[in-house]
C-alpha positions as CSV (number, residue, x, y, z in Angstrom):
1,X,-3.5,14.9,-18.6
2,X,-0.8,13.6,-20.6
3,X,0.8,10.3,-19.3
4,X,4.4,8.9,-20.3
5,X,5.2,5.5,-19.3
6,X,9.0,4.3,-19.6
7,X,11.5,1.6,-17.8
8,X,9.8,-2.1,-19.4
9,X,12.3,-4.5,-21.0
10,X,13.6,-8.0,-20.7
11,X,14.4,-9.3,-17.5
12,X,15.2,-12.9,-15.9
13,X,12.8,-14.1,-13.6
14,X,13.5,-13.4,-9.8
15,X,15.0,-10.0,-11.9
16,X,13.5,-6.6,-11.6
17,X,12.8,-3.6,-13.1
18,X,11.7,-0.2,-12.1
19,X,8.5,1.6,-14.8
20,X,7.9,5.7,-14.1
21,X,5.4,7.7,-15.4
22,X,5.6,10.6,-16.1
23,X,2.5,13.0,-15.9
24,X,1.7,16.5,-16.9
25,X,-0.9,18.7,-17.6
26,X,-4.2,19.1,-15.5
27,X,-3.0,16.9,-12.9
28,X,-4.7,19.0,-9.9
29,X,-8.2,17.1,-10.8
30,X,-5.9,13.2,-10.3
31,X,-7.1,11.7,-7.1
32,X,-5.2,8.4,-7.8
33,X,-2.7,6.8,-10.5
34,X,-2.0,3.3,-11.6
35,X,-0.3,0.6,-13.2
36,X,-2.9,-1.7,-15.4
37,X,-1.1,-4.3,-17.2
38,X,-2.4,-6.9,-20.2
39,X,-1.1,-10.2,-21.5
40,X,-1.9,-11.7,-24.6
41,X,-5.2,-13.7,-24.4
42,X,-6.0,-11.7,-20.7
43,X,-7.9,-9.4,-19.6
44,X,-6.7,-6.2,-19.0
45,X,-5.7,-6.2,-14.9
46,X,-5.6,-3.5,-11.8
47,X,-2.0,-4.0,-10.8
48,X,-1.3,-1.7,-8.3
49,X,-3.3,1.7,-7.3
50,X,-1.5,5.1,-5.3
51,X,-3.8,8.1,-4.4
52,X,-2.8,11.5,-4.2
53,X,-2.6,11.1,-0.4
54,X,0.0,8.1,-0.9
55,X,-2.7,4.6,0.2
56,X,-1.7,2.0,-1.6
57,X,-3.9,-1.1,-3.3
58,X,-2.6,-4.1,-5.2
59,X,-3.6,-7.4,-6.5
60,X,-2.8,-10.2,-4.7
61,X,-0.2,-11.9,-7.5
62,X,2.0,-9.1,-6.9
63,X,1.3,-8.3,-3.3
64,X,5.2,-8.6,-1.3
65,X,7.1,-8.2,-5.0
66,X,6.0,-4.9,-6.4
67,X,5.9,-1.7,-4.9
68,X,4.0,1.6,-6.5
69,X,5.4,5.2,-5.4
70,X,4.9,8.4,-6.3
71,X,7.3,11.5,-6.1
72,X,5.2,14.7,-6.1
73,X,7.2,17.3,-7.1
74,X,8.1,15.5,-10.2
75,X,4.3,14.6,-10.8
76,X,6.0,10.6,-11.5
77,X,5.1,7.4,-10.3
78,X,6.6,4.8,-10.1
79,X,6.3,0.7,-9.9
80,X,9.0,-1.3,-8.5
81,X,9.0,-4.6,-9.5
82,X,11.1,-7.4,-7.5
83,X,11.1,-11.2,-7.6
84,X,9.6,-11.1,-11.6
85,X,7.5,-14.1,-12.7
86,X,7.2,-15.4,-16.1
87,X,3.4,-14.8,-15.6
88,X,4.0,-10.6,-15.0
89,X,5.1,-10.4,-18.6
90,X,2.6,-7.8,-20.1
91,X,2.1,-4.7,-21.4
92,X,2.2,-1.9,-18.6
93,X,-0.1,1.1,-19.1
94,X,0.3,3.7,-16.5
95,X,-3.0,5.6,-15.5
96,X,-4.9,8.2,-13.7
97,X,-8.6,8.7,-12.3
98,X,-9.9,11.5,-11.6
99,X,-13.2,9.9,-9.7
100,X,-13.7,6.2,-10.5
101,X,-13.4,5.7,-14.2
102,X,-9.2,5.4,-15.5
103,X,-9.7,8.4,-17.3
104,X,-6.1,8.9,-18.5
105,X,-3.8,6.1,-20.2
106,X,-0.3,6.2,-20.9
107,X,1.4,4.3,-24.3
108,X,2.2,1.1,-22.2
109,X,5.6,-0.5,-21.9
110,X,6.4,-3.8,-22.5
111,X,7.6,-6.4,-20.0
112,X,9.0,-9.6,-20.9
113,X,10.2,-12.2,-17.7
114,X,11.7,-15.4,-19.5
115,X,12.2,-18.4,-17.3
């Protein structure tokens, strides 16, 4: 499964900006895809999870702002982010799970909120 992340940039906060993903290969086995993201000095986070039946999980920072979607006959997902926080800038990695484990990383796109 090949992943390809695009849509980070520089955005004001209370901006937004849409990420998609882009996945292809042996994407049958996916039961779920994801947005992880990591600032400098954190730990790598779950941001928001979307299973091949459409539930939807996210952490509670971003719970009300962003929204993760998936269009299926495009194999994308995507992660709609409203109401941006200096504390969201990150590096986005989109992902996929085929059981538990994140088995399948995208390249990561950047996102920078200035205040």
């Amino acid at each position: 499964v090949q992943l390809q992340a695009s849509g980070g940039g520089l955005v004001q906060a209370g901006g937004s900006l849409r990420l998609s993903c882009a996945a292809s290969g042996s994407i049958g086995s996916i039961a779920a895809m994801g947005w992880h993201r990591q600032a400098p000095g954190k730990q790598r986070e779950l941001v928001a999870t979307i299973t091949s039946s459409g539930s939807t999980v996210y952490v509670d920072s971003v719970k009300g702002r962003f929204t993760i979607s998936r269009d299926n006959a495009k194999n994308t997902v995507f992660l709609q982010m409203n109401s941006l926080k200096p504390e969201d800038t990150a590096v986005y990695y989109c992902t996929a799970r085929r059981v538990i484990i994140w088995d399948y990383w995208g390249q990561g796109t950047q996102v920078t909120v200035s205040s």
